[in-house]
N, C-alpha and C positions, 0 to 999 in steps of 0.2 A: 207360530210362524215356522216355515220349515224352507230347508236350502234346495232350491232345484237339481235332482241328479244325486241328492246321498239319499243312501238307504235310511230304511226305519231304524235308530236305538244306534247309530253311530258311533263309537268312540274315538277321542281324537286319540292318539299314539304316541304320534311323532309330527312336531313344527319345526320343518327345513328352511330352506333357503328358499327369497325372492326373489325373483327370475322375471324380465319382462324382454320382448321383442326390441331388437335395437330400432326399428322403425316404428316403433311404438312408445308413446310416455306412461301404457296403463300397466301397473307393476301388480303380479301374483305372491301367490306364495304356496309352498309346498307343503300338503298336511297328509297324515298319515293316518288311514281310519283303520277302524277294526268291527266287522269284516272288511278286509281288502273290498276294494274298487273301483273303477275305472275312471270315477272324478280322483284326481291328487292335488289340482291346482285350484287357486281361489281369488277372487280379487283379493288386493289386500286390503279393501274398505269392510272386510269381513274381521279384520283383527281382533276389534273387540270382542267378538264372540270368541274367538279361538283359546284356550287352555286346555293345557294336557290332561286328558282325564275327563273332559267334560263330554256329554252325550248330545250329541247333534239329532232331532228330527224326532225328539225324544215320541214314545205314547203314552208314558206313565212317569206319575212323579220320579226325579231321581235323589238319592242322597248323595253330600261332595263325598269326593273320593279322596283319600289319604290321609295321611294323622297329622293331626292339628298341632300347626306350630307358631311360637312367637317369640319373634326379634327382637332385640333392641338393638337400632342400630347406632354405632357411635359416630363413625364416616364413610359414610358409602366409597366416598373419593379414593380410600385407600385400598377396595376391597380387590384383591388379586382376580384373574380372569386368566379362565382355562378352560378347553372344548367337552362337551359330555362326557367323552371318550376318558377323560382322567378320574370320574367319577369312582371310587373305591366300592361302589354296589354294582356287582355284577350284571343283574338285569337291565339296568340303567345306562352302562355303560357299551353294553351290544345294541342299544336301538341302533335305528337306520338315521337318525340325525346326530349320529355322536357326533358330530364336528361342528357342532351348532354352538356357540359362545355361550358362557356361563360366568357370571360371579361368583367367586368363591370366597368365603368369611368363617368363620368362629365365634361362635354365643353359645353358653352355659353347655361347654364341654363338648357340642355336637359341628362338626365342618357344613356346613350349610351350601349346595350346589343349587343355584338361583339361574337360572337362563332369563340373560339379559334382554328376548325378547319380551318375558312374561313380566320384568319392572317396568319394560318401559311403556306396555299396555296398562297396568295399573297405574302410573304415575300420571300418563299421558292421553293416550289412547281409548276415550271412552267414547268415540262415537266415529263413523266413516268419513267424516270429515278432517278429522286429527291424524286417521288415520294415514290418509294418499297426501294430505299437506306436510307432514313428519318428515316427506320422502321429497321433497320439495326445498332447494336450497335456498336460502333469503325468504321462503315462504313467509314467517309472520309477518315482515316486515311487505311484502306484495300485498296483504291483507287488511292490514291494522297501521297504524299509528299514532304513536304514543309522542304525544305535545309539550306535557309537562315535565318536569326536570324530576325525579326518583327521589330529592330528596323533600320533597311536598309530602305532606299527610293524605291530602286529595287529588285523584290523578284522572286525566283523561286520558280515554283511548277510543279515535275516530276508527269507525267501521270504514275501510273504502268503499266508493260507490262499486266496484266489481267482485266486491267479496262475496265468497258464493257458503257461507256461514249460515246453514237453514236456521229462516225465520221464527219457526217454534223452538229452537236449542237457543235463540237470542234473548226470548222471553224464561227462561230457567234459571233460577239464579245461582242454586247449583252450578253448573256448566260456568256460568260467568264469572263467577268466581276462581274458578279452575284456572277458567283461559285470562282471568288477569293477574293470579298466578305466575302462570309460564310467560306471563307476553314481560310483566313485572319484577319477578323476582333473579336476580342476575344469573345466580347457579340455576334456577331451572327452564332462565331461557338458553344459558349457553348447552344447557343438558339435550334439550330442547333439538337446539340445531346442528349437537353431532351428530344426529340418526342421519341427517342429508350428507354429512360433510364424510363419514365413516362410509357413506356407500357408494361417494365418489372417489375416495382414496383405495378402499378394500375391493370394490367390486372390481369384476374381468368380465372379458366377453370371451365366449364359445358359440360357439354354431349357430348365430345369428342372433345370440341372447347375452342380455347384461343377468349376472348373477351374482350374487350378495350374502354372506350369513350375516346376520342380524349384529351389530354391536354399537354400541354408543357409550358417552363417559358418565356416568350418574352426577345427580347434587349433593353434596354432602349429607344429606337426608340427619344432621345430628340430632339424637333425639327423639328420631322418630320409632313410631312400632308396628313393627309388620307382622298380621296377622294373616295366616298360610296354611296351608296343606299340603303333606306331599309323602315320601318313600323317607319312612325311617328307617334304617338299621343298624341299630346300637351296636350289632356285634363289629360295627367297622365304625364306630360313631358318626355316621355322615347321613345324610340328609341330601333326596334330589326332590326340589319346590314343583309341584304340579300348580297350584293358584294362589296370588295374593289374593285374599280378601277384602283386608282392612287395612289404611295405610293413617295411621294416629298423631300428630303433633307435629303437622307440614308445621315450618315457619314461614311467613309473608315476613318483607324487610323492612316493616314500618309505618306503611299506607293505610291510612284508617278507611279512606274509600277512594270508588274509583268507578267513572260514569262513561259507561259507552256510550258517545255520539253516533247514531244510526241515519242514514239521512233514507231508508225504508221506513223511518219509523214515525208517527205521529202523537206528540203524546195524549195520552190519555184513551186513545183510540186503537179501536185489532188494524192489526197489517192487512193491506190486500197479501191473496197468497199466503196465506198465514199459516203454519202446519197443524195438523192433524192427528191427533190422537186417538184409534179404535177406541170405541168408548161400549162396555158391555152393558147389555146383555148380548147385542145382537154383532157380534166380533166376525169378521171373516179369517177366514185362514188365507193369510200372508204367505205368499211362496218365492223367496230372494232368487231372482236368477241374473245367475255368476254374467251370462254372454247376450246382455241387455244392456241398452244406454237409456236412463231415464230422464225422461223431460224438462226443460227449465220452466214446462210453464205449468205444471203441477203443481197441487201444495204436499211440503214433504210428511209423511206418514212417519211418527215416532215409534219404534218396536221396543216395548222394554227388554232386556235383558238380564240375568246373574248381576246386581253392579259390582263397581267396586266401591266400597266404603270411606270415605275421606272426611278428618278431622284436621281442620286446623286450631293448633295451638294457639294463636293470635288473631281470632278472624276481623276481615274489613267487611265492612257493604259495598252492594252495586248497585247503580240504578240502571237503567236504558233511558236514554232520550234523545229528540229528535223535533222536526221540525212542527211547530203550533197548527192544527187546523181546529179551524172550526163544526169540520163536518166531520161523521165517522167514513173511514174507507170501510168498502166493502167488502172485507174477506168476516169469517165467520169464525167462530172459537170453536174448541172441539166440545164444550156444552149445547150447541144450538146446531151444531152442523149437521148436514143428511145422514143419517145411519144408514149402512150399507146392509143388503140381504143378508140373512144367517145361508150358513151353510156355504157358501161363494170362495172358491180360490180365486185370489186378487194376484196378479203377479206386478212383482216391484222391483228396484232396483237400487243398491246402494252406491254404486259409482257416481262419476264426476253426472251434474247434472247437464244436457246440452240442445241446441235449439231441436236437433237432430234425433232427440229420443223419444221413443214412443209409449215407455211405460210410465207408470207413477214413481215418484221420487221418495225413498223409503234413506234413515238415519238410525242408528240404533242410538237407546240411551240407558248408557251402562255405568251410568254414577249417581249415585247417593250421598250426600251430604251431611255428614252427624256431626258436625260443629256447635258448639253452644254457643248462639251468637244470638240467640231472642235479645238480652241486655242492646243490642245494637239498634233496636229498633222504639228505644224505651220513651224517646223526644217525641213518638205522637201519643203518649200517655204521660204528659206531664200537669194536664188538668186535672184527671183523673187520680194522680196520686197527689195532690193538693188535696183535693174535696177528702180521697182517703185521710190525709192526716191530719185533717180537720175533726174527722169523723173520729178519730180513733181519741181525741181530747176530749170529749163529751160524756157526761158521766157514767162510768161503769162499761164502759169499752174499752178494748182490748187489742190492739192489731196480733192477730197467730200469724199468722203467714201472709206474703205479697211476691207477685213474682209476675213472668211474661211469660206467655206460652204462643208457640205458634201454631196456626192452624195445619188439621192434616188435611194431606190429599187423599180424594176419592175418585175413584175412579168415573169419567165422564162427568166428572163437575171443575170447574176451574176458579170455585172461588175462594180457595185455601190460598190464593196469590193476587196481589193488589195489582192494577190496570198496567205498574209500571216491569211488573215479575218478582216482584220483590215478594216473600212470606206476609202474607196478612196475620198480624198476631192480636192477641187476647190478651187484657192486663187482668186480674184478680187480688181480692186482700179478700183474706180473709177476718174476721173480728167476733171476740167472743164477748158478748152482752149479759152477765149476768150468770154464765156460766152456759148460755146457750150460742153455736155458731152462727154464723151468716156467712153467708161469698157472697162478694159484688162484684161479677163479670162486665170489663169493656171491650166492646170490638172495634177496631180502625177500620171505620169504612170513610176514612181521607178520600177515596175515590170514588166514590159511591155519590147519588144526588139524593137516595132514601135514606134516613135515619133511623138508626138500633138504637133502641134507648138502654139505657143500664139496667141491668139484670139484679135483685137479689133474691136470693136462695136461700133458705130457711133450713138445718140438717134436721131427715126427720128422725133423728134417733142418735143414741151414744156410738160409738168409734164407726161413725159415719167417713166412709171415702172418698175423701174427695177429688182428690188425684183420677181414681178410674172411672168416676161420671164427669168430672170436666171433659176426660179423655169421647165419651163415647157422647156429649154435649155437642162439643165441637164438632165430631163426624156429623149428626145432625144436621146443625146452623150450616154446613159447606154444603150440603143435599137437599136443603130447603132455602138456597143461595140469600144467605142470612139473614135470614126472619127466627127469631127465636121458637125451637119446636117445641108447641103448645102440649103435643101429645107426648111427649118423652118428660116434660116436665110433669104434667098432672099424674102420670106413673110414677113418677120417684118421688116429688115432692108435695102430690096432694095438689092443697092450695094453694101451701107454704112460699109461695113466689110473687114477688111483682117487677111491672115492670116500671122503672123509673125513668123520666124526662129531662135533656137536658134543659142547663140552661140557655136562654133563645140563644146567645151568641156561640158560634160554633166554639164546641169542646174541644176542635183537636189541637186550636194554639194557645197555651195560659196566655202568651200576650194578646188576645184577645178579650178575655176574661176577666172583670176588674173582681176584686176582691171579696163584698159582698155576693157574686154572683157564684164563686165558690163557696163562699161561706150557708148560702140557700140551698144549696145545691145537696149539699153534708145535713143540713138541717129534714132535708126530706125525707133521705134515706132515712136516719135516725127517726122519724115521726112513722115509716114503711115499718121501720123493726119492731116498734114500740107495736104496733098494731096486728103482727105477724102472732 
């Protein structure tokens, strides 16, 4: 993808101030490229993309720019704030946005100059929609609604019917998580809504324009660890941040989950309008332009971007749900959807979407989720580790390892996520018989009307890995939308595999499953091994 109006190999510079028309509600913002050029201004649903250092319109791979740093931080709440301009490195402190707001803090002996546009784009800011709602006063609360009382383990949060929250960032559960987060957790919804309230106290107007530099109050972030890049130099010990990366050990306040009510949404079934993922081989080149309104009646086109990385140290689940149909609507997934011609500039548009626009409706999505949260999902594998511990008492068995894994995603397939967006995951045990291994692979297809029967696997040899053919297993089963691949198996494992039957009563609920029927179920597998 590339931005209408910048040159090739871009560098951003310098990120100024947002400036928007007083007869106007669509806010810019000032970027500084290198080579100079005659675009400066930008929607600001472009934020995510924006970091210092980063090459715009790129033609060839880049590496990040600046030396790798990592925070701990103890309270953001307390960290001083002062313009680039005080920055102790030279170079740093002559840009053209010295006036532009900065964190400033101390870890392991270095003064660290953080520009509090660039936290509040990692924290917050991972998609165009975050972006222009950020800037928007009382926004969450215009959008969402949250019913239940904070201090419930399980919490809802109604979508409203005008929320304009594209339909394929609703099914993410990345994202969902995010945004029940911010909408949830007290310090980062109030963090949340200084970005609107600081640019109605800080901003001015000049020559027919509202203007703004960037500030808000952070969350106490205690705990957390911020992974970075940016301008070191020891000889003055400071540090100016060009990219958060990775932002390690959020804490949520308690909520083990928490279920958007979507009244677009039907469960079990795709949305009409549903968005859209390029899906390769056959990718058009995407061209964002800045001075375009795109359509509400589009489906919105997701652009991956750089994300940013997010762990939470506590994570909850989320589900979507929505009103019961019987029939499927008709919008289409990005597995089945038209492929558009190779070669084709598509031009699209990240702004607000309106009846009014004539382009396609484009969203970036620029977060990644590395939370350990498989454990969360271990309730539709509790038959499955029954029959396992059944298995593992029968003579001369052994449980080695048992665990959850989630499926990955690939690109242009969608079924590394169950109907509802939730991670479709893989339970495994492994057991050694005798001195020889087996895995016994299950897959939740809870949503599914086809049945996977249980996998076991036979290792064909001594310090056999398991770990990196479940890995390259799983890409597989999501590219052959889970059928187990016959061919990837008979390469690695020969014969040495079967596949095993449940029993008739569905496996995903033990209370469905009377005793006996696990107790058969373990007796097979065993009678598989024996014969393997």
């Amino acid at each position: 993808m590339r931005l209408k109006g910048v040159a090739n190999n871009s560098t951003i510079r310098e990120i100024g101030h947002l400036l928007r028309r007083l007869d106007n509600a669509q806010w810019r913002i000032h970027v500084g490229l290198k080579p100079s050029q005659a675009k400066r201004d930008f929607l600001v649903t472009q934020l995510p993309l924006f970091a210092r250092r980063r090459v715009l319109n790129s033609t060839e791979e880049q590496s990040p720019a600046g030396y790798p740093l990592l925070v701990d931080v103890e309270n953001a709440a307390r960290w001083a704030e002062a313009p680039i301009a005080s920055c102790p490195i030279p170079t740093v402190a002559r840009q053209k946005d010295a006036e532009q707001w900065c964190f400033v803090f101390e870890c392991n002996g270095i003064t660290h100059y953080l520009p509090q546009i660039e936290l509040a784009r990692a924290l917050f800011i991972h998609s165009a929609y975050l972006a222009w709602l950020c800037l928007v006063s009382g926004g969450l609360s215009q959008e969402f609604d949250v019913q239940c009382a904070r201090d419930e383990p399980e919490l809802q949060v109604n979508i409203l019917p005008t929320c304009s929250w594209p339909l394929e960032v609703r099914d993410d559960p990345a994202h969902r998580r995010t945004l029940a987060w911010i909408l949830l957790d007290p310090d980062a919804r109030r963090s949340f809504g200084s970005i609107a309230t600081n640019q109605l106290t800080d901003g001015y107007d000049q020559n027919n324009h509202r203007l703004w530099s960037f500030r808000f109050s952070p969350p106490p972030l205690k705990g957390v660890k911020l992974t970075m890049r940016g301008h070191l130099d020891k000889d003055v010990g400071a540090s100016f941040v060009y990219e958060i990366h990775g932002i390690a050990g959020l804490s949520s306040h308690g909520f083990s989950h928490v279920t958007f009510f979507d009244p677009r949404y039907h469960d079990g079934h795709p949305t009409e309008n549903r968005g859209v993922r390029p899906t390769a081989p056959f990718v058009p080149e995407l061209e964002i332009d800045d001075d375009e309104v795109p359509t509400a009646d589009s489906a919105t086109t997701l652009i991956e971007i750089p994300p940013v990385k997010i762990e939470f140290a506590n994570p909850f689940s989320t589900s979507r749900v929505g009103r019961r149909s019987a029939t499927s609507a008709s919008g289409r997934t990005g597995e089945d959807a038209a492929t558009p011609p190779d070669n084709v500039i598509v031009e699209v548009s990240t702004d607000e979407a309106s009846v009014l626009g004539v382009v396609p409706a484009a969203d970036y999505d620029g977060l990644e989720d590395k939370t350990d949260d498989a454990h969360l999902y271990a309730k539709k594998f509790e038959a499955f580790k029954l029959m396992a511990a059944q298995l593992v008492n029968m003579p001369d068995c052994l449980c080695v390892a048992q665990g959850i894994r989630k499926l990955p995603p690939v690109k242009g397939r969608s079924k590394h996520r169950l109907a509802d967006g939730n991670p479709r995951c893989m339970a495994f045990c492994i057991v050694s018989k005798n001195g020889t291994a087996y895995a016994l692979l299950e897959v939740d297809v809870s949503d599914s009307k086809d049945a996977l029967s249980t996998l076991l696997l036979k290792e064909p040899g001594l310090s056999f890995h398991w770990d990196g053919h479940f890995t390259q297993l799983e890409t597989q089963l999501v590219k052959k939308s889970l059928a187990w691949p016959t061919e990837f198996l008979n390469q690695v494992f020969g014969g040495d595999y079967r596949r095993i039957a449940h029993p008739t009563t569905s496996a995903e609920s033990v209370a469905l499953l009377k005793s006996d029927s696990i107790g058969n179920w373990a007796k097979r597998v065993y009678s598989k091994m024996e014969n393997l």
